[in-house]
C-alpha positions, 0 to 999 in steps of 0.5 A: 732490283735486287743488289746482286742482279745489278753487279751481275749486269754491270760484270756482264756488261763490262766483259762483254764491252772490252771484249767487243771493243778490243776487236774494233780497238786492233782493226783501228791500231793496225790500220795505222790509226785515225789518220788512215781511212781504212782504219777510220771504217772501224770507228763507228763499230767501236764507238757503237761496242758500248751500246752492242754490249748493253743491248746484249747483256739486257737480252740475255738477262730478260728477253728484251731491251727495256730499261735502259732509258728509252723514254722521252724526257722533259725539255728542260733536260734536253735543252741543258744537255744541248747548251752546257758543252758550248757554254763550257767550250766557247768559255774555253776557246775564248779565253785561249784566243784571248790571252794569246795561247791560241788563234782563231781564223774562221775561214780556216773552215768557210768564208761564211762562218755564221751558216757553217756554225748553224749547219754544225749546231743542227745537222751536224749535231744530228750526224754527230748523234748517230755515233754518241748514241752507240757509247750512251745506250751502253755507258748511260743507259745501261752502266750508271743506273745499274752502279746507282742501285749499289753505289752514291752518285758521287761514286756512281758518276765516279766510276763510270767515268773512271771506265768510260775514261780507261776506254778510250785510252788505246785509242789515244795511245795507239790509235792517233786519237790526241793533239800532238802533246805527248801522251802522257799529257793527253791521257791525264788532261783527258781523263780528267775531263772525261770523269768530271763530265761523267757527273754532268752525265750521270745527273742527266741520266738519272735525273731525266730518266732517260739517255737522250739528253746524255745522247744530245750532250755528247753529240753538241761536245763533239760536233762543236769542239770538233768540228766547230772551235779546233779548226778555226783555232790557230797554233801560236806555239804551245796551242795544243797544251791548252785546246782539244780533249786533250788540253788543260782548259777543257780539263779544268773546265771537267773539274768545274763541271764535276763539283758542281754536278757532284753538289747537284747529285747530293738532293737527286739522291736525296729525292731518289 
């Protein structure tokens, strides 16, 4: 594919992506945010705009929705893609109850821990899927094969993260989408996160040929951090500065990620 038939793609896509989600985005902020119920009915729209938009520019440019990752990919990549995001998250809550920063009580979510976590870890990791998917059609399935036809994939997974990052900022700015740190804490530790993880993301996508263990990478972080350790997690005082998305710890734990994906992308692009 021709160089400039990929920016057209990638300007296509972007244009149509904001301009989608800033509808969803205004719905969710002027209904007082994620702590209404009635804004919560726009974020699965939102959440799904990344996706609409790659679906769309795809059509528009050939008449039907190939190429963006649809295949089955080797288990091995599945599997990876369901056990970093608790391998990495588990590390981190660990060491926050650990050392004090954080406590952890499981009946804050069942009195039997042990079938809530396997419930979260299967259904719930389907459940949480059929959000994720939306954001990985567009973000991986269509955004970082494009930007690897023009770009490395040091700055490939670079600026989809930068992107994939920016996105969800007005959510967390406007919309009750954070912790209870101040804002400009929970945008910088999220961002970080978010671009070291969009290494990891752009490694599976490119390496597997396929969206769908980004989909189940996405899902498990979400389910697990969300759903699983946030809620079972304590505030001793200053908790909030260290756990969630909007933490330091997961920040840190994108640091790691990033450099070790970023060397990992140095032979895929090598084979490619």
């Amino acid at each position: 594919m021709p160089r400039n038939d990929a920016m057209k793609r990638i300007v296509i896509y972007l244009i149509v992506v904001f301009a989608l989600s800033s509808v969803f985005y205004w719905q969710v902020i002027v209904n007082g945010g994620l702590s209404n119920p009635k804004a919560e009915l726009w974020v699965l729209p939102l959440m799904w705009s990344p996706g609409i938009a790659a679906l769309v520019t795809t059509f528009i440019l050939q008449r039907n929705f190939h190429g963006l990752g649809w295949g089955r990919p080797k288990f091995s990549y599945l599997g990876i893609g369901y056990l970093l995001p608790i391998v990495y998250a588990g590390v981190v809550y660990a060491l926050v109850w650990i050392t004090g920063l954080g406590g952890v009580d499981t009946t804050q979510v069942s009195d039997n821990f042990g079938l809530f976590l396997a419930n979260t870890l299967t259904l719930g990791i389907v459940l949480s899927a059929l959000s994720a998917v939306g954001e990985e059609i567009g973000w991986r399935g269509l955004l970082i094969p494009q930007l690897a036809r023009v770009q490395s994939f040091q700055r490939t997974a670079l600026i989809s993260g930068v992107i994939w990052g920016l996105w969800h900022v007005p959510l967390i700015i406007g919309g009750g989408y954070s912790s209870g740190a101040p804002t400009w804490y929970a945008v910088a530790c999220f961002m970080v996160l978010v671009i070291g993880m969009s290494f990891a993301f752009a490694w599976l996508r490119l390496a597997s040929g396929s969206i769908w263990p980004s989909v189940i990478m996405h899902a498990v972080h979400n389910a697990f951090i969300q759903s699983v350790l946030d809620k079972i997690t304590v505030d001793t005082g200053n908790t909030e500065y260290f756990t969630t998305e909007f933490g330091l710890g997961l920040a840190i734990v994108g640091v790691i990620i990033g450099w070790f994906f970023w060397q990992r992308g140095k032979s895929l692009a090598l084979q490619g």
